[in-house]
PABA-803863 format. One line per field, with one value per residue (C-alpha): residue number from 1; x, z, y. Coordinates in steps of 0.25 Angstrom, whole numbers, plus 5000, padded with zeros to 4 digits. Layout:
i [NUM ...]
xx [X ...]
zz [Z ...]
yy [Y ...]
This chain:
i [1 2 3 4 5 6 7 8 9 10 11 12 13 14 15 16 17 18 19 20 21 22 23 24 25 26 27 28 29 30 31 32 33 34 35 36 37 38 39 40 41 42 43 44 45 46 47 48 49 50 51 52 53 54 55 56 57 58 59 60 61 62 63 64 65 66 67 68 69 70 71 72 73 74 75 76 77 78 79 80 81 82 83 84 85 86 87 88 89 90 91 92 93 94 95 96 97 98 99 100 101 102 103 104 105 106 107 108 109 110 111 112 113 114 115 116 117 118 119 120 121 122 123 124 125 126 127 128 129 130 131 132 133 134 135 136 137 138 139 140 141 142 143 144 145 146 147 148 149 150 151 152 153 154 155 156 157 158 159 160 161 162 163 164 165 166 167 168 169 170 171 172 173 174 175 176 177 178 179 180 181 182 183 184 185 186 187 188 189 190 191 192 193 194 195 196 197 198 199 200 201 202 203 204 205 206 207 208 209 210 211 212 213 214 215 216 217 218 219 220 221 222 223 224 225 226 227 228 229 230 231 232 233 234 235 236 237 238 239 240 241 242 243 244 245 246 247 248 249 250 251 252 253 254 255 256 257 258 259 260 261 262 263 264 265 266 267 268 269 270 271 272 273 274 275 276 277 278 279 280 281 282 283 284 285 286 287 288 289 290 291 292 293 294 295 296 297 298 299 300 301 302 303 304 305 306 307 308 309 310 311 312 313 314 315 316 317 318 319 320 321 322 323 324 325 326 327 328 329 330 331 332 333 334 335 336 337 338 339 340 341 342 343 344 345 346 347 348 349 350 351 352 353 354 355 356 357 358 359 360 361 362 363 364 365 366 367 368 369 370 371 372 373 374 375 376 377 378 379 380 381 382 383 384 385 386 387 388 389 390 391 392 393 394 395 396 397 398 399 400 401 402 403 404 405 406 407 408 409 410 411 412 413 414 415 416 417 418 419 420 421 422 423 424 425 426 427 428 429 430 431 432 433 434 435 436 437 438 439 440 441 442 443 444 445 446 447 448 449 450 451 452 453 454 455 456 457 458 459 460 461 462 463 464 465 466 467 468 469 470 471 472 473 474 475 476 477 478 479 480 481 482 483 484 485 486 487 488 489 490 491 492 493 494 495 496 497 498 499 500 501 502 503 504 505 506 507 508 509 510 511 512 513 514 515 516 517 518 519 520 521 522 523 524 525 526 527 528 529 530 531 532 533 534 535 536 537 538 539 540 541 542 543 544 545 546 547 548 549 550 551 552 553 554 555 556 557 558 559 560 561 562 563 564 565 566 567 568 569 570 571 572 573 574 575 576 577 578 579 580 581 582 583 584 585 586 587 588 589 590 591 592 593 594 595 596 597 598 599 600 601 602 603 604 605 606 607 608 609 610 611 612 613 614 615 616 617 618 619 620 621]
xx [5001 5016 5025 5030 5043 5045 5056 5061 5056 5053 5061 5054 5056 5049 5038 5036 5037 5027 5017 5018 5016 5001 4989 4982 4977 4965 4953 4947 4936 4928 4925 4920 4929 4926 4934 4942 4953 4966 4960 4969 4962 4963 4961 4963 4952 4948 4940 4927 4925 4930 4936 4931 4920 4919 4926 4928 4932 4945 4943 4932 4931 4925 4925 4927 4933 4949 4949 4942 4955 4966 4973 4965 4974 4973 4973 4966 4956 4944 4932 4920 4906 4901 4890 4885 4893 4892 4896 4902 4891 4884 4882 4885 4872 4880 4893 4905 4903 4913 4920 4910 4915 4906 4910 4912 4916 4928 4924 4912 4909 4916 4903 4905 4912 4923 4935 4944 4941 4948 4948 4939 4953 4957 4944 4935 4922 4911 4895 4892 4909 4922 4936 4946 4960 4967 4970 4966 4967 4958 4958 4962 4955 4947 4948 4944 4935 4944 4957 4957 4951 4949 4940 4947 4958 4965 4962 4968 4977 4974 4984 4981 4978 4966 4968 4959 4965 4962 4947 4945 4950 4939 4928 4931 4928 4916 4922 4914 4919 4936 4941 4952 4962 4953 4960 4964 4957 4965 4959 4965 4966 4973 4976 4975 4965 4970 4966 4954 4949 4951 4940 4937 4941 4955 4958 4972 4972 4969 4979 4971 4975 4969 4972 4981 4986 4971 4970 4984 4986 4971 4976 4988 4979 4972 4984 4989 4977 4970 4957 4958 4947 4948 4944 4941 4953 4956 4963 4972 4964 4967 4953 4949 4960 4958 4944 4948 4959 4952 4938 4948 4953 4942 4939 4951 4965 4974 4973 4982 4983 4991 4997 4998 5008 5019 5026 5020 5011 4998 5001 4992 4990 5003 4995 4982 4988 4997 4986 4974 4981 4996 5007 5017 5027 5026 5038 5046 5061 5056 5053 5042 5036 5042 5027 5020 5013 5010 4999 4987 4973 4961 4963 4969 4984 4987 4999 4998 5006 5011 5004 5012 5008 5022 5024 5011 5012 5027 5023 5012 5018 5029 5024 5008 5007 5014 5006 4991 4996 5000 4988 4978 4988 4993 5009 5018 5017 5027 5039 5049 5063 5071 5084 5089 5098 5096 5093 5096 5100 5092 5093 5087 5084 5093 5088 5075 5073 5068 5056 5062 5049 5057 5053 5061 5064 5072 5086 5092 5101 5088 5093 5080 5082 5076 5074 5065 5052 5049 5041 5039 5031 5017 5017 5010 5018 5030 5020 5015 5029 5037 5039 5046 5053 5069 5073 5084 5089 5088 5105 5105 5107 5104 5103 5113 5110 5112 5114 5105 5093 5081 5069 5055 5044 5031 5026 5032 5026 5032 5040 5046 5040 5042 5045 5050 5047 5050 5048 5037 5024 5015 5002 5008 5018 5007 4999 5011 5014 5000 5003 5015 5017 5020 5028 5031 5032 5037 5034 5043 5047 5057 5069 5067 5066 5078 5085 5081 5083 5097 5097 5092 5079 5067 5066 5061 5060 5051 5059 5057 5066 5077 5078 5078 5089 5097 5092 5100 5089 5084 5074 5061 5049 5045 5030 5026 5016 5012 5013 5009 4997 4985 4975 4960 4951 4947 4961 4952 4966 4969 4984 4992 5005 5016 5016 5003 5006 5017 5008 4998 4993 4992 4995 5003 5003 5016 5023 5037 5050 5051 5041 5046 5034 5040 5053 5046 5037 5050 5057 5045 5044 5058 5057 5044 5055 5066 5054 5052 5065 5060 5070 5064 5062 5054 5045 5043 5041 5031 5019 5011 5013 5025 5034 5024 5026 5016 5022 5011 5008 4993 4996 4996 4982 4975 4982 4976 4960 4959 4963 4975 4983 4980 4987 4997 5009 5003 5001 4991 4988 4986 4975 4968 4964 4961 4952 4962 4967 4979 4990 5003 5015 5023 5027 5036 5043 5045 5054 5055 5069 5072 5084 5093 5096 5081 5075 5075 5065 5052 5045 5054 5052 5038 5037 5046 5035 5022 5029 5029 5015 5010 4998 5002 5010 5025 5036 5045 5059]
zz [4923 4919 4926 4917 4921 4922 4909 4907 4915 4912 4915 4922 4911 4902 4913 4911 4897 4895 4905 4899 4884 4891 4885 4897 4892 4899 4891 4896 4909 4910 4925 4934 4940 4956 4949 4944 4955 4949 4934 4922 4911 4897 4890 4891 4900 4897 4905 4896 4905 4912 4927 4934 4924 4929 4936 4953 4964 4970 4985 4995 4993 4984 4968 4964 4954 4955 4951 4962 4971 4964 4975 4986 4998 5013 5016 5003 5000 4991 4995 4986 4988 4989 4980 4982 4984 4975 4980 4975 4965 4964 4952 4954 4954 4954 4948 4953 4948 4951 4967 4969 4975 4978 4989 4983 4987 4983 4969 4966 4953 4951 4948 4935 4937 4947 4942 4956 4968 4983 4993 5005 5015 5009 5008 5020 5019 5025 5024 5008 5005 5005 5007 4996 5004 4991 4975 4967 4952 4942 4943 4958 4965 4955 4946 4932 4923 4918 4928 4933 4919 4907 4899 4887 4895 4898 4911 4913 4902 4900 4908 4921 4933 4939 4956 4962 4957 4943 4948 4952 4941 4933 4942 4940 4924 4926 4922 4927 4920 4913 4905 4911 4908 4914 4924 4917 4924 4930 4933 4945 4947 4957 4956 4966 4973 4986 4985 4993 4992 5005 5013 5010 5020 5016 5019 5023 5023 5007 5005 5004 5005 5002 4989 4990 4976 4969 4980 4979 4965 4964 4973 4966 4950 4958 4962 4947 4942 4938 4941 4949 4945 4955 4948 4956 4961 4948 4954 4947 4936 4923 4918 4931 4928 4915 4918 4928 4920 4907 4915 4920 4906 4900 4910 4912 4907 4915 4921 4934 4940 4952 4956 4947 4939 4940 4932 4941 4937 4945 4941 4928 4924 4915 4908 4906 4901 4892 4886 4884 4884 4882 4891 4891 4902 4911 4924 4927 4933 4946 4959 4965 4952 4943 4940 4933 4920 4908 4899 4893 4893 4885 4882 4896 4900 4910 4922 4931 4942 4954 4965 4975 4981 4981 4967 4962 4965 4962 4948 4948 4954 4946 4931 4932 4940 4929 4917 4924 4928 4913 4909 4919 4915 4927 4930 4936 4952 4958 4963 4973 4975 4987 4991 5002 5010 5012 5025 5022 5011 5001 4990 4979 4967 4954 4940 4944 4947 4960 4969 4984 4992 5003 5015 5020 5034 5038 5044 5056 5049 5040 5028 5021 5023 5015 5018 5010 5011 5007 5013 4999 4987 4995 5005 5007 5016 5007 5000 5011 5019 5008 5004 4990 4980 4978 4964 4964 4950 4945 4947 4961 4970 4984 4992 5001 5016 5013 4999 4993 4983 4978 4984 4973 4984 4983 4984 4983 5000 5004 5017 5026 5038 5052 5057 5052 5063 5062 5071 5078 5074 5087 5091 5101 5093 5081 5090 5092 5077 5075 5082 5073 5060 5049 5055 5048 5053 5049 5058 5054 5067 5078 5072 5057 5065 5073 5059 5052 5065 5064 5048 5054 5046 5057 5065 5075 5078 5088 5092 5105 5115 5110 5096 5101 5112 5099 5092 5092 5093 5104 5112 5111 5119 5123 5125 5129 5122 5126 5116 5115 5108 5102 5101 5097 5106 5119 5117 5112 5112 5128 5124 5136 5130 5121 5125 5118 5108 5108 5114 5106 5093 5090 5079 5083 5073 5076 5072 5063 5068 5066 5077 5089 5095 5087 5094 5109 5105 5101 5114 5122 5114 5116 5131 5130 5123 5133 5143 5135 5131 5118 5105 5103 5088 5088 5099 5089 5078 5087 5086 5074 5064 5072 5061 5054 5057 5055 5052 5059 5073 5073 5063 5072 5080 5066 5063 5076 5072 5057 5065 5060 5072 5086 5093 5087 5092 5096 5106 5116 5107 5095 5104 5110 5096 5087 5100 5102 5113 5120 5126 5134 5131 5135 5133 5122 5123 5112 5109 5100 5095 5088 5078 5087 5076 5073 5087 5081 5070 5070 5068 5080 5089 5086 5089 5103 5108 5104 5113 5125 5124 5120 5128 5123 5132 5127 5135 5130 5132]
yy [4860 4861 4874 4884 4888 4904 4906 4918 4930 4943 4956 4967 4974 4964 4963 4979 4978 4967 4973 4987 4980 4977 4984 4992 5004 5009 5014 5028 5031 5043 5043 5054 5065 5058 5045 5052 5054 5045 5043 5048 5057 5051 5065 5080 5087 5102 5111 5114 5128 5137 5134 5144 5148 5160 5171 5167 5174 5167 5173 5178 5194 5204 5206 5218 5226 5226 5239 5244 5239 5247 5253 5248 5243 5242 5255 5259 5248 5247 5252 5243 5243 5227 5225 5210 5195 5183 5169 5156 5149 5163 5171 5184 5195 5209 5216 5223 5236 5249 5248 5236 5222 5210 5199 5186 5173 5164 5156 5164 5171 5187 5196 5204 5215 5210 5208 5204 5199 5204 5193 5197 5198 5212 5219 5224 5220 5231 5235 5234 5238 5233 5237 5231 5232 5228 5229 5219 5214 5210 5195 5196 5184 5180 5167 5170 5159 5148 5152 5139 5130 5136 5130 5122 5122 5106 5104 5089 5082 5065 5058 5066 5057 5065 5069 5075 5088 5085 5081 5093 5101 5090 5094 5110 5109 5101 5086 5075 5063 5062 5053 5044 5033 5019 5010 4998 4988 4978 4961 4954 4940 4935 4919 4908 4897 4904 4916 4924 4936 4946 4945 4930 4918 4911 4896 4897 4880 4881 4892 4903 4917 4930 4937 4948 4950 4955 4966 4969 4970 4979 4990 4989 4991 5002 5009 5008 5012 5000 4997 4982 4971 4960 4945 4933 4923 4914 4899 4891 4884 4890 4891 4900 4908 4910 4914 4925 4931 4931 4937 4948 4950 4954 4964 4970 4977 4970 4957 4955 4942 4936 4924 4911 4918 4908 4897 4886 4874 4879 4897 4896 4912 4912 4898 4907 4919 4912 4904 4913 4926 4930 4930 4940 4936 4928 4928 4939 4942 4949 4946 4944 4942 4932 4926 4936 4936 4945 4945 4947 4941 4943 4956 4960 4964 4953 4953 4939 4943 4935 4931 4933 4947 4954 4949 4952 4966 4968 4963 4972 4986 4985 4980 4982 4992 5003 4996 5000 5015 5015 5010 5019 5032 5033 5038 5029 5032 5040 5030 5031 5023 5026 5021 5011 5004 4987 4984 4970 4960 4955 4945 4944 4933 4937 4936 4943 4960 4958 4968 4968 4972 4980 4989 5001 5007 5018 5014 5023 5030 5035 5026 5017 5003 4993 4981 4968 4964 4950 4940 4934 4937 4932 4941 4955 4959 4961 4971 4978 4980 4985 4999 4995 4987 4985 4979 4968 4966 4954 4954 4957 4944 4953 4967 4967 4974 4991 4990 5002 4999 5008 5005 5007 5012 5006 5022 5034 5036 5024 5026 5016 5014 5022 5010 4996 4983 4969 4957 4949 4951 4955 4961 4973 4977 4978 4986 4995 4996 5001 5013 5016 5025 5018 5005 4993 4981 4969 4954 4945 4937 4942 4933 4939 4954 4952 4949 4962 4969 4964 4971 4983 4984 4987 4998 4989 4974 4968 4954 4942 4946 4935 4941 4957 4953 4949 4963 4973 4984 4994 4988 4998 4989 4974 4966 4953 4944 4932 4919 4906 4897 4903 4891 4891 4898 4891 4882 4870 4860 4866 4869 4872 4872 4869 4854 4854 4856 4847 4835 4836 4837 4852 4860 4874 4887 4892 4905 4906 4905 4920 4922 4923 4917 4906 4905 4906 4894 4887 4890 4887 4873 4870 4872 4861 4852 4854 4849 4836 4833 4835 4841 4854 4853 4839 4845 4857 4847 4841 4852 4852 4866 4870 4870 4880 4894 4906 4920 4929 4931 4927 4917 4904 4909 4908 4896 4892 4897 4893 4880 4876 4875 4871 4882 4895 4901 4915 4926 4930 4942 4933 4924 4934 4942 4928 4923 4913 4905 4906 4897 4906 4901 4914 4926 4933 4946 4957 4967 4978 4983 4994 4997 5006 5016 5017 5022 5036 5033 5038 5025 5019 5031 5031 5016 5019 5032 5020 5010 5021 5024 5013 5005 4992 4981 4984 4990 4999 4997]
């Protein structure tokens, strides 16, 4: 199949303009008022009675006449013969005659005769009588048929999203059932031989991964008032595909798909959309989000967005999203921009509006900081540690380090954590973090945290003792863990040692060269070389899946049980919780540093007090 190159790109404001142009209006619903909460009414609601129907007392006390009262006060009161009581759901059995008063109780029905009420605090109650110890009004305390709804009157208007407020008002006049715009209902597909459900067993030698964008995207329909149909995993083959898509077509408004979106050999979506329905657009000047699609199939408004997570969702919060809380009548959500500084540079691809992902923290001096979040388009990460989006103009060639830009909240609540971390990834320190209010923590390797401690972006940093000697932080505590080789429970290849794996034929799952788990194993190695007379690098060389290195601290002991490996660079930790064996190479100190001008933040002093009583082995400075 031949590749179609990507031509000329749409604008954002083509993308809008063509999505807008979609036909996505919803029919009409009549649901229930207990599913009503978060509906919108299609027409006008009147009240077909009276809200109260009738006369009600507004207090505890006694109905009476009110001219009985004139004049009464404190040292003058009232002095009224009680005659009966009536309660709330009863029908009242006597009247209010001539200096006559009948107990009632709050929301019941005013006897005839009564035109007032006196709340039971400025009476005295005694034997068949009571003292009235001020004036009162006709009216006084006393809510009047149809005060609150009057029958005929317009109690809600269409276009109103009902609260629970609004259900309530329902419930007084007696609706069971409203009319209300209907969710457009919304098919996803995502695309992809790779892809398996949450839940199921992934194959991570065939490439298999779990499928993130049909669960991401359906909580993001729902939030925009969508109603989300999830469709079974189409493939590559074009016929499957077209099966899928047109089965979610004919059942749905708006077909959404992810992945295979692109201008490549093997991404067929575009072909099927061009060939059995019509294709709108197709690549856009935005990034992420170049590949997307516009369309429509078989009756049915369709949107093929990328399928790499970060662009899927850009594509869709900023395009998509609007066009369903049109199409479900709702308002456009409250937005919120706030202004910061750059905590470091950025550059950016010209010829294309650009959506920086970016997180903030709070600097010393109380200024916001932003600083970008990227590990690629694939990675959820970037979704879940942002707070916002910066745009780039396609013009602009970088950010440069404090320059200030307006930062587009994902919410309006959004705040920047107490407390911003970076640096290795380890079990303790987790367990400390779990004790904290709203931190963020980033585990990136001590060599990339010692950098952006450098930039001045974290609060704090946890560093090996080389990298925090070359820190310029405030040192705050310190723990040993011991390292070394997780291997297979029982240690079936009885590994002793480096030189094993150097002598034999193994295969080691080693860490990246951020870690700095990493850099001990290299010392460690270099010193097995120096007792050889070997060159460091060819020993290195020498080991089987050396030059291969995992991101995640557990991520060489899985190697090591899916049986991918015959031993992993790890920790004791690691070992003891995967039931693994374990093979002590050393010991491997951490420290955490703090930004000097940051001690007085609350997150950093709250982190400092949960260091001193803390249980777990770490010592504070």
């Amino acid at each position: 199949m031949d590749r179609t190159e990507f031509r000329d790109l749409a604008s954002p404001a083509e993308v809008r303009e063509t999505i807008n142009s979609l036909a996505l209006e919803g029919g009409v619903d009549r649901v229930s008022i207990e599913e009503a909460q978060g509906r919108v009414l299609v027409s006008r609601i009147e009240s077909d009675l009276d809200v109260p129907g009738f006369d009600r007392a507004s207090l505890d006390g006694y109905a009476l006449r009110a001219r009985d009262t004139f004049g009464a006060d404190e040292a003058d009161p009232a002095d009224l013969a009680v005659v009966g009581e009536v309660h709330a759901g009863e029908e009242p059995d006597v009247e209010v005659g001539e200096r006559e008063a009948i107990e009632i109780s709050t929301g019941a029905v005013m006897p005839s005769g009564a035109d007032a009420m006196v709340p039971v605090e400025r009476t005295d109650p005694g034997q068949g009588r009571v003292l009235v110890r001020t004036a009162v009004a006709p009216g006084d305390n006393v809510m009047v048929a149809g005060a609150d709804v009057a029958a005929g009157d317009r109690a809600l208007g269409p276009g109103t999203r009902l609260s629970a407020r609004e259900v309530g008002l329902l419930s007084a006049i007696g609706e069971s059932e409203v009319p209300v715009r209907a969710r457009p209902r919304v098919g996803i597909v995502s695309t992809g031989e790779e892809l398996v459900r949450p839940g199921g067993e992934v194959d991570s030698s065939r490439g298999e991964i779990y499928d993130v964008n049909s669960y991401t995207i359906a909580a993001g329909v729902s939030e925009a008032g969508g109603d989300p149909v999830l469709y079974r995993h189409a493939g590559d083959d074009p016929e499957e595909l077209e099966g899928v898509l047109r089965e979610a077509a004919g059942e749905c408004d708006l077909v959404l798909s992810s992945g295979s979106t692109s201008a490549s050999a093997v991404d067929v979506v575009y072909r099927v959309i061009e060939e059995r329905g019509e294709l709108l657009l197709h690549g856009a000047a935005i990034k992420p989000g170049k590949p997307m699609l516009v369309g429509e199939l078989g009756g049915a408004a369709y949107v093929g967005l990328p399928g790499y997570p970060v662009s899927a969702m850009t594509i869709f919060r900023v395009f998509v999203a609007p066009k369903l809380r049109e199409a479900a009548g709702l308002p456009e959500p409250a937005t919120a921009t706030v202004e910061g500084r750059m905590a470091v540079e950025e550059r950016s691809e010209e010829g294309r509006l650009r959506l920086v992902s970016v997180g903030l923290v709070e600097g010393g001096d109380g200024d916001r900081l932003v600083y970008p979040v990227d590990k690629g388009s694939g990675a959820t990460t970037s979704l879940a540690d942002a707070d916002g989006v910066v745009r780039v103009p396609p013009e602009t060639a970088y950010l440069g380090a404090g320059e200030d830009v307006s930062v587009e909240l994902f919410s309006p609540s959004t705040r920047p954590p107490a407390l911003l971390g970076v640096g290795e990834a380890d079990p303790t320190w987790n367990r400390l973090l779990d004790r904290l209010e709203n931190p963020r923590y980033l585990p990136v390797g001590s060599r990339p945290a010692r950098r952006r401690f450098r930039e001045r972006v974290p609060d704090v940093a946890v560093l090996s003792e080389a990298d925090a000697r070359e820190a310029d932080g405030d040192r705050l505590a310190s723990w040993d863990r011991e390292w070394g080789l997780v291997v297979p429970p029982g240690n079936p290849d009885e590994l002793e040692g480096l030189s094993d794996l150097v002598e034999r034929d193994l295969r080691l799952a080693t860490r990246s060269t951020d870690a700095s788990l990493r850099a001990a194993l290299d010392d460690r190695l270099e010193a097995v070389a120096d007792e050889r007379g070997a060159d460091p690098r060819e020993l290195r060389e020498s080991i089987a899946g050396y030059g291969l290195g995992l991101a995640g601290v557990e991520s060489p002991a899985r190697r090591v049980l899916a049986g991918e490996a015959d031993a992993g660079l790890g920790l004791s930790d690691t070992a003891a919780r995967l039931d693994c064996g374990f093979v002590s190479l050393g010991h491997e100190r951490l420290r955490l540093v703090a930004d000097p001008d940051r001690r007085a933040k609350s997150g950093v002093a709250e982190l400092e007090a949960t260091i001193r009583e803390s249980d777990l082995p770490i010592e504070p400075a």
